[in-house]
Backbone as a ProteinNet text record, in pm:
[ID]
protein_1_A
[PRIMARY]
XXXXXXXXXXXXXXXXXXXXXXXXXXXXXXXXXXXXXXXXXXXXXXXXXXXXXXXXXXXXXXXXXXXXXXXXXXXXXXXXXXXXXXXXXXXXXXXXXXXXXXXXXXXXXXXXXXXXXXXXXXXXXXXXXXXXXXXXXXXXXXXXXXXXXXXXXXXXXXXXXXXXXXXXXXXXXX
[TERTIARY]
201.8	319.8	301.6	401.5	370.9	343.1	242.1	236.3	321.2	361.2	462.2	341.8	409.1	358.1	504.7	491.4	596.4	669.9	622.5	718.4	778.6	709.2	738.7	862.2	968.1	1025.3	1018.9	1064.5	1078.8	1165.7	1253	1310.8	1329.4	1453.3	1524.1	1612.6	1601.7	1665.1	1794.9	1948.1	2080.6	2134.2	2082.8	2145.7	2330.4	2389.1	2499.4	2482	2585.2	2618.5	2718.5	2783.5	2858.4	2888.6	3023.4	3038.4	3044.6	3067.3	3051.6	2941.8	2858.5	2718	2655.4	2617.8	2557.5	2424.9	2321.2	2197.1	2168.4	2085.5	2090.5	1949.6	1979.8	1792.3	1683	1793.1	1753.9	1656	1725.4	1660.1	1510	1561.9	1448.9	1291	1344.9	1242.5	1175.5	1253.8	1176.8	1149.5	1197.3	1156.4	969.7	941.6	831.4	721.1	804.4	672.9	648	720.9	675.8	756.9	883.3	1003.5	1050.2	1089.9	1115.6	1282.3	1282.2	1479	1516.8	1593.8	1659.4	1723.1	1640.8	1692.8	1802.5	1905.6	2022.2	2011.9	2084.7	2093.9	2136.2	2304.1	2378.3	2406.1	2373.2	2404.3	2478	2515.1	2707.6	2802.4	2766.5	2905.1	2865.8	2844.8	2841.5	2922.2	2872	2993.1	2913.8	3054.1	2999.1	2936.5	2973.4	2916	2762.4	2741.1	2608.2	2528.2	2585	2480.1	2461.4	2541.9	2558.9	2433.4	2447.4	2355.3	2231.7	2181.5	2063.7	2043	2111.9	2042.1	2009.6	2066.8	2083.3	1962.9	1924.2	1768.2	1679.8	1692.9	1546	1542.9	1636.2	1683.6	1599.5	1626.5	1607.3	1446.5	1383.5	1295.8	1190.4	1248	1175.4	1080.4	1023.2	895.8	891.1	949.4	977.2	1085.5	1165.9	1278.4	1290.6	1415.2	1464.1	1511.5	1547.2	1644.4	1674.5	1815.7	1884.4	1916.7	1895	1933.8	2040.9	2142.7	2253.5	2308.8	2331.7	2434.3	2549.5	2618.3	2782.2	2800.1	2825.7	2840.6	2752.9	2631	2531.1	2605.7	2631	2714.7	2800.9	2868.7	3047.6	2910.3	2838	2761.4	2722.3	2665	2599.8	2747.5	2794.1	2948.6	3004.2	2987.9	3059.4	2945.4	2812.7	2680.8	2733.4	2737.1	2669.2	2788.4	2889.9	3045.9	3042.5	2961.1	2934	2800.9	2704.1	2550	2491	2468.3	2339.2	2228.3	2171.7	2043.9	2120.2	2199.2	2221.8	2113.8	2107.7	1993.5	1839.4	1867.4	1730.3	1674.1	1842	1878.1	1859.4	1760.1	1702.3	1844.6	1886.9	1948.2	1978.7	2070.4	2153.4	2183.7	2117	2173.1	2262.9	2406.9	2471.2	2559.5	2505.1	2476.4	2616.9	2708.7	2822.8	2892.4	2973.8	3005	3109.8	3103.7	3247	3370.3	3473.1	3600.9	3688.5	3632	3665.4	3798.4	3858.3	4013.7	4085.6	4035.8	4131	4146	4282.4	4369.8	4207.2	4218.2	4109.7	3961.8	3928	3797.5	3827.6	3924.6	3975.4	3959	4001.9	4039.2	3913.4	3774.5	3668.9	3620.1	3614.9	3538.2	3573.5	3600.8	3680.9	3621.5	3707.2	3667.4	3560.7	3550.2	3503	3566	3737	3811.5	3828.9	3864.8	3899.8	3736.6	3735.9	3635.9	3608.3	3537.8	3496.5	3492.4	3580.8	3592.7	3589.2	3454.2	3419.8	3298.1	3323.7	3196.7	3065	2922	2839.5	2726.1	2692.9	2631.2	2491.7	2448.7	2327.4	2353.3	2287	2300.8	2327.2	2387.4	2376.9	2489.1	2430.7	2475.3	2582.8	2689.6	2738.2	2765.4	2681.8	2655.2	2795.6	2847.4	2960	2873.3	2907.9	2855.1	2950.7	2914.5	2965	2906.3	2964.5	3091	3138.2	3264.3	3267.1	3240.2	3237.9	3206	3228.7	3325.5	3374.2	3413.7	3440.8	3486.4	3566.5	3686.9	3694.4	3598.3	3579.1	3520.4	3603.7	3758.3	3845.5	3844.6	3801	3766.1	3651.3	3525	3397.7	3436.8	3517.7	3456.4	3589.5	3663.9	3744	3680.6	3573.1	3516.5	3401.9	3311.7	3213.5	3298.9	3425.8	3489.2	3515.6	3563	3601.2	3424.7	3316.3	3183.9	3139.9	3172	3122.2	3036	2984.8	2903.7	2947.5	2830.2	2850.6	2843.6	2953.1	2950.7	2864	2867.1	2795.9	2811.1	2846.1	2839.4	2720.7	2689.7	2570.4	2597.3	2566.6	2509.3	2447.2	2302.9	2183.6	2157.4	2111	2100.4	1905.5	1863.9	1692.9	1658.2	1551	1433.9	1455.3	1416.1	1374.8	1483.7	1600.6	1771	1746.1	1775.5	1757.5	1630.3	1508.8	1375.3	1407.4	1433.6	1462.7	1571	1675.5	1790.2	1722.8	1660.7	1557.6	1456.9	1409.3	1292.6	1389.4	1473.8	1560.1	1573.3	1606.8	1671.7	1508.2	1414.6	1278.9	1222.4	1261.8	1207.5	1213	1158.7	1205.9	1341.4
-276.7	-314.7	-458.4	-525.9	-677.4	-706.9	-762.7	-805.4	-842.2	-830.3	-911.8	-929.3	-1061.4	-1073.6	-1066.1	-1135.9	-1147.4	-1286.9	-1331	-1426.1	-1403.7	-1383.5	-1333.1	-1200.7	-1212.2	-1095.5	-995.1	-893.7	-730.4	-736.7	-729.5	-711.1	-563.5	-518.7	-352.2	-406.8	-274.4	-230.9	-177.4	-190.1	-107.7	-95	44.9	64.1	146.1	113.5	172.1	301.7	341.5	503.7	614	689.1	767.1	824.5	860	908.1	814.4	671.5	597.1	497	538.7	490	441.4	309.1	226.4	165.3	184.6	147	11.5	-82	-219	-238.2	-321.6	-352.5	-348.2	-567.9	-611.6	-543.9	-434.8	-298	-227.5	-196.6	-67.1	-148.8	-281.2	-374.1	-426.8	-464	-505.5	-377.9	-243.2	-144.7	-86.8	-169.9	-113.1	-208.5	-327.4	-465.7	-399.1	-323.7	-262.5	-294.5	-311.5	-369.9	-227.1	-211.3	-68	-61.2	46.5	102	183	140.7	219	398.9	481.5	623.9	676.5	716.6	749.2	918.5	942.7	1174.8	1201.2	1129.2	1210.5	1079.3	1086.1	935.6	963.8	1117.2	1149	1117.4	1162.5	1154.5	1080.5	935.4	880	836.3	878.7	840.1	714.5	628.5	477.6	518.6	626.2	613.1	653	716.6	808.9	705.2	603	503	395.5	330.5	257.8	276.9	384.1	483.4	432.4	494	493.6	348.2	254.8	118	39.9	130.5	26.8	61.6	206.5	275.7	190.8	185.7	96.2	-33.7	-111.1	-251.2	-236.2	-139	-197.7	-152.2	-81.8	-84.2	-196.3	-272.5	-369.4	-423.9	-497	-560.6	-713.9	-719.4	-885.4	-927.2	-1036.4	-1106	-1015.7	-990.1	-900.2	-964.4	-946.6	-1018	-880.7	-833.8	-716.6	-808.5	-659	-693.4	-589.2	-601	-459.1	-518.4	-353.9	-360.2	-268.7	-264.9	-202.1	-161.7	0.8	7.7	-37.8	-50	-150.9	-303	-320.3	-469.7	-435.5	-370.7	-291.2	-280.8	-165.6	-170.2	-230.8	-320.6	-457.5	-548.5	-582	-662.1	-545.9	-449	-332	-335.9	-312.7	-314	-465.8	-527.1	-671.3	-687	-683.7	-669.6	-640	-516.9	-435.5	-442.4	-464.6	-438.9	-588.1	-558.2	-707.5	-701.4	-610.4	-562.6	-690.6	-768.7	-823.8	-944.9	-980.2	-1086.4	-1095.2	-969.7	-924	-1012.3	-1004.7	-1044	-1232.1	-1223.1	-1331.9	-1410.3	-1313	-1351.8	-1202.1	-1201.3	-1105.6	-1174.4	-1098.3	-1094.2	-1035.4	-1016.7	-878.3	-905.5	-777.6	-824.1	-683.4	-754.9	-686.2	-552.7	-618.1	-555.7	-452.2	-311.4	-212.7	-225.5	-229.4	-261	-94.5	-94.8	61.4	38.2	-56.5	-48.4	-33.5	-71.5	10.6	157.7	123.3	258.2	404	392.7	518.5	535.8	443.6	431.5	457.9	427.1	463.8	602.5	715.6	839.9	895	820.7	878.1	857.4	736.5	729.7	695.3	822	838.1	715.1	711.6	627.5	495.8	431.5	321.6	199.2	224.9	125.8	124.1	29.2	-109.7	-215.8	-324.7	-402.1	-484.3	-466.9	-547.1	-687.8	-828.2	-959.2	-1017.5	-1017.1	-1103.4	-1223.9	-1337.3	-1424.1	-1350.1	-1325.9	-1253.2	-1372.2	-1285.5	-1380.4	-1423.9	-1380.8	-1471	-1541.1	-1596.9	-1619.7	-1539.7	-1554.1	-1461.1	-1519.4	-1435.1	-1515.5	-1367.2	-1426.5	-1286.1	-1295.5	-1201.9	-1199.8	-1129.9	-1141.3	-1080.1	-1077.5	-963.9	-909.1	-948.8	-981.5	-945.4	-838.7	-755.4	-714.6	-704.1	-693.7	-645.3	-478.5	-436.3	-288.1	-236.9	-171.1	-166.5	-255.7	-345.4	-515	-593.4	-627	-740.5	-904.3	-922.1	-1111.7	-1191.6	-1194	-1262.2	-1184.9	-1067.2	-975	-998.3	-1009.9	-1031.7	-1121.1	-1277.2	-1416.5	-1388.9	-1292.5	-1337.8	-1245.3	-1150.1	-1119.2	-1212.8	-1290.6	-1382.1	-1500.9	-1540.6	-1607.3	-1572.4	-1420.8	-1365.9	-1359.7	-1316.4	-1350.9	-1428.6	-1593.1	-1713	-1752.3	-1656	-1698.9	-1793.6	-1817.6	-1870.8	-1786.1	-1798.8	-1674	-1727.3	-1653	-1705.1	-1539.8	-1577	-1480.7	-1477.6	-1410.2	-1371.5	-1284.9	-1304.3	-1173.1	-1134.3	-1159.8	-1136.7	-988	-883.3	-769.2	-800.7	-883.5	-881.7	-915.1	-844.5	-884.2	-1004.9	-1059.9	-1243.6	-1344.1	-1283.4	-1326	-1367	-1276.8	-1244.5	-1294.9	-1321.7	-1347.4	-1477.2	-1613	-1751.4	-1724.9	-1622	-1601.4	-1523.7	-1427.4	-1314.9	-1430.2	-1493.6	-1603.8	-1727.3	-1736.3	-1873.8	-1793.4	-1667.3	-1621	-1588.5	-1606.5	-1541	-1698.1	-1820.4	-1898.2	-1921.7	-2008.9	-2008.6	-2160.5
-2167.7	-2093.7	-2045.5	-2051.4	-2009.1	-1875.4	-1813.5	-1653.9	-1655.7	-1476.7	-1410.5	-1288.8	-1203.3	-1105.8	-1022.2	-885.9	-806.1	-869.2	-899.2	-986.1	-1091.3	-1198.9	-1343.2	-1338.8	-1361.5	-1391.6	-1472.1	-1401.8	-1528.3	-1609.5	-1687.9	-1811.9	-1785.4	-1744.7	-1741.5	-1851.9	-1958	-2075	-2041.2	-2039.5	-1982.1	-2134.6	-2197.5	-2374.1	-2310.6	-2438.4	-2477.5	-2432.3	-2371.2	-2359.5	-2393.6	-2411.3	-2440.5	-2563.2	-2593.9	-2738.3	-2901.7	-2822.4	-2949.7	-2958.9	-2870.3	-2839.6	-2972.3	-2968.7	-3100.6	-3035.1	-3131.9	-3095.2	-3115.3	-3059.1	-3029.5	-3104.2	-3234.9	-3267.3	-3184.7	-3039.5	-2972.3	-2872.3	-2803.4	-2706.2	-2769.2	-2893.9	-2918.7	-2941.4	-2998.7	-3021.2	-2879.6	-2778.3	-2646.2	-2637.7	-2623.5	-2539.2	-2647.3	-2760.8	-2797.4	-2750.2	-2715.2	-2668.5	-2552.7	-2485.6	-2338.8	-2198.1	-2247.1	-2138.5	-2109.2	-1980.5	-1921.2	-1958.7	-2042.1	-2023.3	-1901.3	-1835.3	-1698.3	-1835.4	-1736	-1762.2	-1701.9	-1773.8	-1702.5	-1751.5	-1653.2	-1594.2	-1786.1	-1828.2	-1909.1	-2038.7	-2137.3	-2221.5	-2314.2	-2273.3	-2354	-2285.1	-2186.5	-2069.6	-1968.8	-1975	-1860.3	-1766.2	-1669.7	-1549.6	-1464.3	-1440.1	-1349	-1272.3	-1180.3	-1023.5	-1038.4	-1154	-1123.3	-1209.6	-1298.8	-1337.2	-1263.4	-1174.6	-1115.9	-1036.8	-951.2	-822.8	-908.8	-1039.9	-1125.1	-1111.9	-1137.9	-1116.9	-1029.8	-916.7	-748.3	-734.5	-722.9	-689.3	-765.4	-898.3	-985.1	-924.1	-905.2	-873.1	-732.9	-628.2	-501.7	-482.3	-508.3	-563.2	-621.9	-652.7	-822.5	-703.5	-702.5	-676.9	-730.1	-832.3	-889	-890.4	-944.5	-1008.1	-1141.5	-1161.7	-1270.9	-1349	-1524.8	-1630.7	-1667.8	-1673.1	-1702.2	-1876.8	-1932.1	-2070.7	-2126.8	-2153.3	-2159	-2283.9	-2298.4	-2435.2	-2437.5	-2463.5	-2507.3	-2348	-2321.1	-2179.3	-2072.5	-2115.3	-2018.4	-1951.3	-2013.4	-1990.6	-1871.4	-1896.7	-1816.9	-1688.5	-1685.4	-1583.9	-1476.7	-1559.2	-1501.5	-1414.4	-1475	-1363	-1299.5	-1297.5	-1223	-1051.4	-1106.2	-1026.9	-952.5	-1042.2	-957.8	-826.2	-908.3	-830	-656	-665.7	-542.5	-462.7	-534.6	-498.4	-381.5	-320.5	-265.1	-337.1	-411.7	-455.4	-591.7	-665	-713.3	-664.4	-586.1	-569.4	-634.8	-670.1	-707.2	-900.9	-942.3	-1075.8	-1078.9	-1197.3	-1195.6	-1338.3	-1448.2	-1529.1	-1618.5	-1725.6	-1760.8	-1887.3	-2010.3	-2139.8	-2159.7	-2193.5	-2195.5	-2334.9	-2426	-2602.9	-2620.2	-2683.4	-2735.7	-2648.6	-2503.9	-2431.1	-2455.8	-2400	-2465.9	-2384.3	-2475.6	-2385.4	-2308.6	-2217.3	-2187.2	-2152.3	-2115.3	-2068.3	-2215.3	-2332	-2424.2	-2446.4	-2491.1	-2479.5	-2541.6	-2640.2	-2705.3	-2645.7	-2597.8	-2517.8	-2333.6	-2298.3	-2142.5	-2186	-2297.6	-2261.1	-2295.7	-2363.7	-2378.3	-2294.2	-2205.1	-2097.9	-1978.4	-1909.9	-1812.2	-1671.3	-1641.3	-1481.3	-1508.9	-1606.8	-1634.3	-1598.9	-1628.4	-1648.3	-1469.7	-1448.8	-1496.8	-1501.2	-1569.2	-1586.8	-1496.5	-1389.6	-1296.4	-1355.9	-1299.2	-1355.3	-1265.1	-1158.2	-1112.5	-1207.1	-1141	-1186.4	-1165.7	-1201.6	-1200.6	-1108	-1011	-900.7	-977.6	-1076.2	-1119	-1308.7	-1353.4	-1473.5	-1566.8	-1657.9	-1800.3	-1930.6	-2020.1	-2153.9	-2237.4	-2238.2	-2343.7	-2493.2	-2565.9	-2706.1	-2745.2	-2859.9	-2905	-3073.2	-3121.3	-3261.4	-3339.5	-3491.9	-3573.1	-3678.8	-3734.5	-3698.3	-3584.6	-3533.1	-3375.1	-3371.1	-3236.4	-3258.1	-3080.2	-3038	-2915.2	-2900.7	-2891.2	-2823.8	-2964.6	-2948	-3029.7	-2944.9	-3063.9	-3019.8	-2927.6	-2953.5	-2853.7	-2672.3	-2660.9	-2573.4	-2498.9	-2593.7	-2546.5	-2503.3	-2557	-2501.2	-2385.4	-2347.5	-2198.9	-2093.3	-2102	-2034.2	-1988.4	-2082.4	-2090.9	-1944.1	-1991.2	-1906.4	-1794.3	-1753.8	-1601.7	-1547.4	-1609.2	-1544.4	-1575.4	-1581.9	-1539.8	-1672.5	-1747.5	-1829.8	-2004.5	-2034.6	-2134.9	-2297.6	-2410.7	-2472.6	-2589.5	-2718.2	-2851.6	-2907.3	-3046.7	-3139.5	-3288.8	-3283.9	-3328.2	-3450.2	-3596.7	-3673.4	-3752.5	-3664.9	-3712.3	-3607.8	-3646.4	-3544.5	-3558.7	-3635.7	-3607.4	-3469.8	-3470.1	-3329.8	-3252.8	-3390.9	-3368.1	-3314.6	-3402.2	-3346.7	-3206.3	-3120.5	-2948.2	-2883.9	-2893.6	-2846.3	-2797.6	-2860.3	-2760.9	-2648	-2674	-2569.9	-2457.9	-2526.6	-2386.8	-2305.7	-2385.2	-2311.9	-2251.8	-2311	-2229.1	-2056.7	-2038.7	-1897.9	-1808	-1902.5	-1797.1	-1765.5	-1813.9	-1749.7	-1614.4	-1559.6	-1425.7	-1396.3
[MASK]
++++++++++++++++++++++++++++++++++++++++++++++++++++++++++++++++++++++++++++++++++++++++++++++++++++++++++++++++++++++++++++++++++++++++++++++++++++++++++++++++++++++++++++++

């Protein structure tokens, strides 16, 4: 598992959840170098409040500076969390790699109580990846969410390891 000190940040894993749940190279590959994935109760049926709860606890908790790394509903998460949380201070920076658009029509009725998309600016750094192909998200979607949280977007479609590693190491510098 990688040291951290009190400086060095942790790297929490936030994967895709629910019924159209798509697995992230980026994730499974940090999660074998030894980067911790936040465990959520139900990863069919996730509900905001009870993941939200799951990340405030790990977050307030942490011991270091954090870089949240999320993908599909991880993302939604993460600006939903940050939106509300002080434990947001804790967040050193935020990859958030091909976010799901739950306010559309077919995805609102799979995943209940997600919507609406928290669009605040995101109180610490982060970068939003948009896939190609797209997959939950159109690209014009990803980059106006990228815009309601302050960040800067880029589309990507390479799904390798290596793709993501200068973007994961750009947010752990100091």
């Amino acid at each position: 598992m990688p040291q951290t000190s009190s400086s060095t940040p942790q790297v929490w894993l936030l994967p895709d959840g629910g019924p159209q749940a798509r697995a992230e190279p980026w994730l499974a590959h940090w999660q074998a170098q030894g980067h911790r994935q936040l465990e959520q109760h139900d990863w069919q049926r996730p509900l905001r409040g009870d993941w939200s709860a799951r990340l405030q606890e790990t977050l307030v908790d942490a011991e270091a500076p954090v870089v949240l790394v999320a993908s599909g509903l991880g993302c939604i998460l993460t600006a939903w969390w940050a939106a509300h949380s002080p434990a947001a201070a804790k967040v050193r920076g935020a990859l958030l790699i091909a976010p799901t658009d739950v306010e559309d029509p077919a995805l609102r009725e799979q995943l209940p109580g997600w919507a609406p998309i928290a669009l605040k600016p995101l109180p610490f750094p982060c970068l939003v990846i948009g896939r190609k192909p797209p997959a939950g998200c159109s690209l014009e979607r990803a980059q106006a969410l990228a815009h309601a949280w302050g960040a800067p977007f880029a589309v990507l479609d390479d799904p390798a390891p290596d793709a993501g590693e200068a973007l994961l190491q750009s947010l752990l510098k100091d």
